[in-house]
N, CA, C and O of each residue as an XYZ file, in Angstrom:
500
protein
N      82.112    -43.753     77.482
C      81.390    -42.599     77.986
C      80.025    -43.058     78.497
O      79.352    -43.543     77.587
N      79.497    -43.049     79.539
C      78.415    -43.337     80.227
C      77.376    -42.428     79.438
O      77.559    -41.273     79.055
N      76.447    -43.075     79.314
C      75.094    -42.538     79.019
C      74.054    -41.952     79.932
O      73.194    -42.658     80.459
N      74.156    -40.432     80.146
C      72.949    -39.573     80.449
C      71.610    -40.097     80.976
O      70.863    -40.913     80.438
N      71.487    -39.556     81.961
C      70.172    -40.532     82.711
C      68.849    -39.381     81.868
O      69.200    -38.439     81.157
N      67.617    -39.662     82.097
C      66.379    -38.925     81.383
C      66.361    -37.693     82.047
O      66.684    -37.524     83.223
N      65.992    -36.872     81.295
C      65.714    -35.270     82.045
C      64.023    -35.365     82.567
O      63.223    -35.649     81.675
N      63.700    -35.233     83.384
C      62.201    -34.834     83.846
C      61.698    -34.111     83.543
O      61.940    -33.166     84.294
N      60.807    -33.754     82.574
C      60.146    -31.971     82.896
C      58.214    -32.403     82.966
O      57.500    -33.305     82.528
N      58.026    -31.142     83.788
C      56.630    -30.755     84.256
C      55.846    -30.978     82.416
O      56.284    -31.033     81.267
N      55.171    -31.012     82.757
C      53.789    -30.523     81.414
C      53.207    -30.184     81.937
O      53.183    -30.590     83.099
N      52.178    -29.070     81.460
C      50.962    -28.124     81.681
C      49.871    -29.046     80.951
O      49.863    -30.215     80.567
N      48.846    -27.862     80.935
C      47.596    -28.614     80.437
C      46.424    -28.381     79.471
O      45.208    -28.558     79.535
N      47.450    -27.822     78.367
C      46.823    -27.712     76.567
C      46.938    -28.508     76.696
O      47.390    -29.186     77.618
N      46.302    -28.796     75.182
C      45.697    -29.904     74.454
C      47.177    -30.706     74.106
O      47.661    -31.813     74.342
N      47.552    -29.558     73.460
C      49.337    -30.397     73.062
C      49.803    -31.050     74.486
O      49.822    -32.281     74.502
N      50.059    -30.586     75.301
C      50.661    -30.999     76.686
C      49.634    -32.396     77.287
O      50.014    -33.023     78.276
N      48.715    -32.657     76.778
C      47.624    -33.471     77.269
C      48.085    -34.281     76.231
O      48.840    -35.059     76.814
N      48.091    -34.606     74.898
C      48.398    -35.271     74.000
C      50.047    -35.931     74.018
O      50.478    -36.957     73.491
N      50.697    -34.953     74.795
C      51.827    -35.162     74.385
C      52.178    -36.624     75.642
O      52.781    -37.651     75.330
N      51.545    -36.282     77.188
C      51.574    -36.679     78.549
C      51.274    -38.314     77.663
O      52.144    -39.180     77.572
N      49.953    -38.434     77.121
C      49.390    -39.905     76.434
C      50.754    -40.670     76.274
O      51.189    -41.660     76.863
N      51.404    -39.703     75.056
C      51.997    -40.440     74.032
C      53.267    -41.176     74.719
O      53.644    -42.228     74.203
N      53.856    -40.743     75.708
C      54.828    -40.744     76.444
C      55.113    -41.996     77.110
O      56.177    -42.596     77.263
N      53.675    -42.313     77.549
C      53.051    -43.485     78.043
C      53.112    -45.004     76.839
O      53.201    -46.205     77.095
N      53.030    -44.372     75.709
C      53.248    -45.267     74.876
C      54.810    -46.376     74.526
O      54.856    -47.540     74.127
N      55.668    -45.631     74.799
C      56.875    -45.780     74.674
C      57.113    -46.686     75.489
O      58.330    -46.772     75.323
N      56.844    -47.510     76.327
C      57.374    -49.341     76.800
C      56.258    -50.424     75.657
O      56.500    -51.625     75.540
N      55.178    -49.808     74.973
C      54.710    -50.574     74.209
C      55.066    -50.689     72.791
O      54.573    -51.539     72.049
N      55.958    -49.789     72.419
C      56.842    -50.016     70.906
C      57.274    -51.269     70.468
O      58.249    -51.753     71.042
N      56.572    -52.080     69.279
C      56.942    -53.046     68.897
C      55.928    -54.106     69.498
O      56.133    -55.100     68.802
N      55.100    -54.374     70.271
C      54.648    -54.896     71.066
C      53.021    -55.672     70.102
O      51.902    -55.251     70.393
N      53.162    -56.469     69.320
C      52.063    -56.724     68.516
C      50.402    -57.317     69.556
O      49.505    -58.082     69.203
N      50.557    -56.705     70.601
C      49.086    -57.318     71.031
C      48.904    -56.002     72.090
O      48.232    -56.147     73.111
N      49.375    -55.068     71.857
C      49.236    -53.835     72.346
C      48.483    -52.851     71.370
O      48.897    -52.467     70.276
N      47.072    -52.460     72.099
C      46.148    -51.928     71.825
C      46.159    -50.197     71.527
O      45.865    -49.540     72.525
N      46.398    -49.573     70.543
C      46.118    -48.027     71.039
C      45.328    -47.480     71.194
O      44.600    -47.150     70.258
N      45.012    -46.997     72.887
C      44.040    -46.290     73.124
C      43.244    -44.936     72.453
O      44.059    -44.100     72.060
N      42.248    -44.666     72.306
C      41.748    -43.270     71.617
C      41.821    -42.356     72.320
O      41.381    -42.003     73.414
N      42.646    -41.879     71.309
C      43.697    -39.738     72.182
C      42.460    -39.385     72.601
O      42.414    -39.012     73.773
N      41.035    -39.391     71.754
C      40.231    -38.216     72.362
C      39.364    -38.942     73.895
O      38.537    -38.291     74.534
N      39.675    -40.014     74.161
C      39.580    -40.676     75.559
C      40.225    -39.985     76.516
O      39.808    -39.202     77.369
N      41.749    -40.549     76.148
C      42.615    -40.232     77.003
C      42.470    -38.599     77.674
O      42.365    -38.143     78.812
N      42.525    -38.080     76.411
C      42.734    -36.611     76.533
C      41.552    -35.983     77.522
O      41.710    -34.839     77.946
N      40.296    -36.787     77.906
C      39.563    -36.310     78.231
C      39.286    -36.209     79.616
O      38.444    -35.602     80.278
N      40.420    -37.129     79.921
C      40.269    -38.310     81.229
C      41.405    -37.425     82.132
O      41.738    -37.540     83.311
N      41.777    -36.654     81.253
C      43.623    -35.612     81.841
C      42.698    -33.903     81.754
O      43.577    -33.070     81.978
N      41.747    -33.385     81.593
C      41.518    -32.063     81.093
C      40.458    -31.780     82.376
O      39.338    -32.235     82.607
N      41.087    -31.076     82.914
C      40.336    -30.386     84.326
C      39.248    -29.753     83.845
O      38.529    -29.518     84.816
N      38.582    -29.220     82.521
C      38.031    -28.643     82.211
C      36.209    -29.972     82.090
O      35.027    -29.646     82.197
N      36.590    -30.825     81.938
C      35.800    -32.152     81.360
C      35.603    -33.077     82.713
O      34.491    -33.531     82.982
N      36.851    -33.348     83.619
C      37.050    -34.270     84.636
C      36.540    -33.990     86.153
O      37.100    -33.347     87.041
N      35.672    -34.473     86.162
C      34.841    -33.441     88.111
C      36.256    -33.911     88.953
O      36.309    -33.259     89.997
N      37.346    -34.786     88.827
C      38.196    -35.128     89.884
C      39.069    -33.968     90.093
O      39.542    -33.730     91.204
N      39.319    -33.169     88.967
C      40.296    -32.176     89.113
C      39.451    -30.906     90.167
O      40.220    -29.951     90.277
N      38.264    -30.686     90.855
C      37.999    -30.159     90.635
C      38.044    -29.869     92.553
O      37.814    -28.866     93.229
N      38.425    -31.180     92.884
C      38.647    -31.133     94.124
C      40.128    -32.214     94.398
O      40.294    -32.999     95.332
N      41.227    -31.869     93.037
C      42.087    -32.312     93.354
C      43.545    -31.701     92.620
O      43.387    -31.325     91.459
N      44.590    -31.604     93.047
C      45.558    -31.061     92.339
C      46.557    -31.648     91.678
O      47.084    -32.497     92.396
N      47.099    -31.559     90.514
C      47.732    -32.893     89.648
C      49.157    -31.967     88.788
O      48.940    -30.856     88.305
N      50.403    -32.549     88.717
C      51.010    -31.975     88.264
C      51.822    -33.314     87.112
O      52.553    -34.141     87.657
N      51.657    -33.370     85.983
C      52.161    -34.601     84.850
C      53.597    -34.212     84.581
O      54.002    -33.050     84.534
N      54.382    -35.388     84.395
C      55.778    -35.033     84.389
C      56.254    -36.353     83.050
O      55.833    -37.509     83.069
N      57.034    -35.878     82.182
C      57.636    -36.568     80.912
C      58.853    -36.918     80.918
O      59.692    -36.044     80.703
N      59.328    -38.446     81.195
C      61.072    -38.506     81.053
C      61.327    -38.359     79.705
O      60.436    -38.619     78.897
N      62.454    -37.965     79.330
C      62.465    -37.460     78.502
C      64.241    -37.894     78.237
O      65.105    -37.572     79.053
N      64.647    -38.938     76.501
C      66.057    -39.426     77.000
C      66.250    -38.888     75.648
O      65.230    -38.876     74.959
N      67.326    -38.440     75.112
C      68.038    -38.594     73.867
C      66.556    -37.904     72.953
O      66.195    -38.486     71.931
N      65.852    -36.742     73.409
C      65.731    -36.056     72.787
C      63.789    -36.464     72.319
O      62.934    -35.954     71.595
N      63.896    -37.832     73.392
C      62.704    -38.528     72.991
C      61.561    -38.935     74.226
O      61.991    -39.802     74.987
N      60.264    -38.469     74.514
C      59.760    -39.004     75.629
C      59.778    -40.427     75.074
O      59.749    -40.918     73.945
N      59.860    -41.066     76.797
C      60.062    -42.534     76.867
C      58.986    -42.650     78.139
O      58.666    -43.822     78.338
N      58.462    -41.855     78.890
C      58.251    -42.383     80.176
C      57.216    -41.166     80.632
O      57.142    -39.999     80.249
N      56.488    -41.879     81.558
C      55.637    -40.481     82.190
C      54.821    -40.596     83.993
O      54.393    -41.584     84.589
N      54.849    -39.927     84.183
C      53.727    -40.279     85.822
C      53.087    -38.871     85.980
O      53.545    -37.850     85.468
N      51.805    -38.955     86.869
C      51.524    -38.073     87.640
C      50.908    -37.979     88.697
O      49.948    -38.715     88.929
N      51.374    -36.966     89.637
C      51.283    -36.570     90.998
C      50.249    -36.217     91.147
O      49.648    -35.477     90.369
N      49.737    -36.762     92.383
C      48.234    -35.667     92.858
C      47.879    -35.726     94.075
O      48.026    -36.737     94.763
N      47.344    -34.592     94.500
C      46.977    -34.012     95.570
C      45.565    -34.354     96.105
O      45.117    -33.231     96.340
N      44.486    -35.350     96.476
C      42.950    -35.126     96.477
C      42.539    -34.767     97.663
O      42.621    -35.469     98.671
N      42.086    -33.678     97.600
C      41.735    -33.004     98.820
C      40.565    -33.451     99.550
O      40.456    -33.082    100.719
N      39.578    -34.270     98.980
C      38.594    -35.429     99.317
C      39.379    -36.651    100.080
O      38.928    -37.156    101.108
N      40.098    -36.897     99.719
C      41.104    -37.971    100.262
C      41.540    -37.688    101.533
O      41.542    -38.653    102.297
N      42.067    -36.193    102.159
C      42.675    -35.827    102.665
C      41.323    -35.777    103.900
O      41.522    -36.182    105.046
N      40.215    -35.323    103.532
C      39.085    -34.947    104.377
C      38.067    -36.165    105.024
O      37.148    -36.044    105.834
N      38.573    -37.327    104.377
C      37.679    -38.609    104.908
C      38.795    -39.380    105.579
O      38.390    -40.174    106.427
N      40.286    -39.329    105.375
C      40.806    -40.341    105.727
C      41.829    -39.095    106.720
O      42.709    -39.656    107.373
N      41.794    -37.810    106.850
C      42.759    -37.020    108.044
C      44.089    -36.996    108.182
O      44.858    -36.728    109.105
N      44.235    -37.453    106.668
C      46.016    -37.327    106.642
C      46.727    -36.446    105.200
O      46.121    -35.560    104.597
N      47.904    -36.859    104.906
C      48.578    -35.534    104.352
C      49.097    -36.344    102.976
O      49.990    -35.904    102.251
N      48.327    -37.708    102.722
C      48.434    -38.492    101.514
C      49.156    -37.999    100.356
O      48.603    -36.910    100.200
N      49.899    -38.076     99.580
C      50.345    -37.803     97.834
C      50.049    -39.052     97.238
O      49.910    -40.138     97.801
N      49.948    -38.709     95.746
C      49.088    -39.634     94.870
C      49.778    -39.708     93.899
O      49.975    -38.650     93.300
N      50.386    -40.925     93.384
C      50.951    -41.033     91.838
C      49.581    -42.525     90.801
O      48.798    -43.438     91.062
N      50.145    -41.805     89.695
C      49.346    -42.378     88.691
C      49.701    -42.518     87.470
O      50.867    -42.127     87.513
N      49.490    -42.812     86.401
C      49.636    -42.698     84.890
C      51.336    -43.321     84.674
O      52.132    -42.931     83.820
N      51.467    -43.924     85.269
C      53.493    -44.707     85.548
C      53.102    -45.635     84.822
O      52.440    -46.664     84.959
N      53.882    -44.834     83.624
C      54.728    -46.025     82.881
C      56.176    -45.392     82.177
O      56.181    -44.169     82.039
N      57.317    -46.096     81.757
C      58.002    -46.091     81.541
C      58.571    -46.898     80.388
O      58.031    -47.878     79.876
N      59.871    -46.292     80.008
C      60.552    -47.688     79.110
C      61.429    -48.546     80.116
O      61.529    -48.180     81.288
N      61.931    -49.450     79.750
C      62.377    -50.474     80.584
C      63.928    -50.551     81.147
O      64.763    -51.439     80.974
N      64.039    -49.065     82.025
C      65.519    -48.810     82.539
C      64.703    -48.497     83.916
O      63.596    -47.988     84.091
N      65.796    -49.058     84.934
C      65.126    -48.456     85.975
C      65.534    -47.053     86.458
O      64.831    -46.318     87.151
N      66.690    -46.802     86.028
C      67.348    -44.754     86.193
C      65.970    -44.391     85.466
O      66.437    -43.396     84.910
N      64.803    -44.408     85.082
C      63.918    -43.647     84.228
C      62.768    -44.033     85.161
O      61.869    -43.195     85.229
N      62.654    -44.942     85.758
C      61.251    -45.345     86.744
C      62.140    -44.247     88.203
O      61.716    -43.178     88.641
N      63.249    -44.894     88.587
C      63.558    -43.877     89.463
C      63.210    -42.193     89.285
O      62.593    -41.515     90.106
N      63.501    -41.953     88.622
C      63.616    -40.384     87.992
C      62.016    -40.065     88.018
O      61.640    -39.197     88.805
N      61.370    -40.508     87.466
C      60.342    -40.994     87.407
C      59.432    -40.567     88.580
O      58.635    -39.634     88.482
N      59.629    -41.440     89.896
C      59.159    -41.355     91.111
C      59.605    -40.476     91.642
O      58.718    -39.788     92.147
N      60.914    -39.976     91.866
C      61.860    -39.221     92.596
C      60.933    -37.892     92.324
O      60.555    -37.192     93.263
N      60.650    -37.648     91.153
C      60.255    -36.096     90.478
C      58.667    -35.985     90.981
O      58.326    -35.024     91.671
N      57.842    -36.886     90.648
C      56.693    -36.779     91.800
C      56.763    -36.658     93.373
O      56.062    -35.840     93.968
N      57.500    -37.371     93.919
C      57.764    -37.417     95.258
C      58.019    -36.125     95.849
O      57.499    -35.585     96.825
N      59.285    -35.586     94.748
C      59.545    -34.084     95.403
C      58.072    -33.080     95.502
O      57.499    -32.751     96.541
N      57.720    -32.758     94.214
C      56.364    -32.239     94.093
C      55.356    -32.479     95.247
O      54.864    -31.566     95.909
N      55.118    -33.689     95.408
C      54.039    -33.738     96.727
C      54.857    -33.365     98.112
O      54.299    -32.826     99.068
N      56.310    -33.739     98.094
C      56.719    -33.029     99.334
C      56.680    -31.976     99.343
O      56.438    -31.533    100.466
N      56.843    -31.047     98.380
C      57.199    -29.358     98.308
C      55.593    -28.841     98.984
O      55.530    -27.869     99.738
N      54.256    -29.710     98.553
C      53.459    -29.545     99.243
C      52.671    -30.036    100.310
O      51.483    -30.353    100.368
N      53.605    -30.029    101.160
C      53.578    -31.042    102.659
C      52.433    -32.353    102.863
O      51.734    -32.704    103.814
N      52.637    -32.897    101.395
C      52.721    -34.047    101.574
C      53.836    -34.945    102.283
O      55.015    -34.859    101.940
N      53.322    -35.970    103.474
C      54.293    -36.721    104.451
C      54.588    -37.850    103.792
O      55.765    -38.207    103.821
N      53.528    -38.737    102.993
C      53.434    -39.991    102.308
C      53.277    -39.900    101.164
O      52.771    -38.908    100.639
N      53.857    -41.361    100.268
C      53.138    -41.333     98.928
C      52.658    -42.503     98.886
O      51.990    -42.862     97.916
């Protein structure tokens, strides 16, 4: 029986959903003895439109692969509308990519940002 590729889903942007986006990211470093864990209340601060002047002229949507019940993987999409106004084009933006080490999960991965910036006529990523 073939094994189920990762489900994608969106996250919002509580604290849980901000915490959760981090942790997600963690998951290719499991086991990994010279791998550092970053401080949540960093991270978390660096993702919260409320704290971050980038959100403020930019639009970001975080997405969690998600396999067997477990995030493994994460990216996110963005929109910078500064970007769009110095350089005159219709740019999309990925960031925060990391994954565990399948490529059906980096695909999935990209595929699910890609759509997102196309749905908003973004031409490129």
């Amino acid at each position: 029986m073939a094994e189920a590729g990762p489900r994608i889903q969106p996250v919002g942007h509580s604290r849980r959903d901000r915490l959760r986006f981090w942790r997600a990211g963690l998951a290719p470093y499991e086991g990994d003895p010279n791998f550092v864990f970053p401080l949540l209340a960093d991270c978390s601060a660096r993702w919260n439109p409320a704290v971050d002047p980038f959100f403020r002229h930019a639009e970001v949507q975080h997405f969690v692969a998600v396999r067997d019940g477990r995030d493994v993987g994460r990216i996110a999409a963005r929109i910078d509308r500064l970007q769009d106004d110095v350089h005159g084009d219709r740019t999309g933006l990925f960031g925060w990519f990391e994954t565990e080490n399948r490529p059906e999960t980096a695909h999935a991965l990209l595929d699910a940002a890609a759509a997102w910036l196309r749905e908003r006529g973004r031409d490129r990523v």
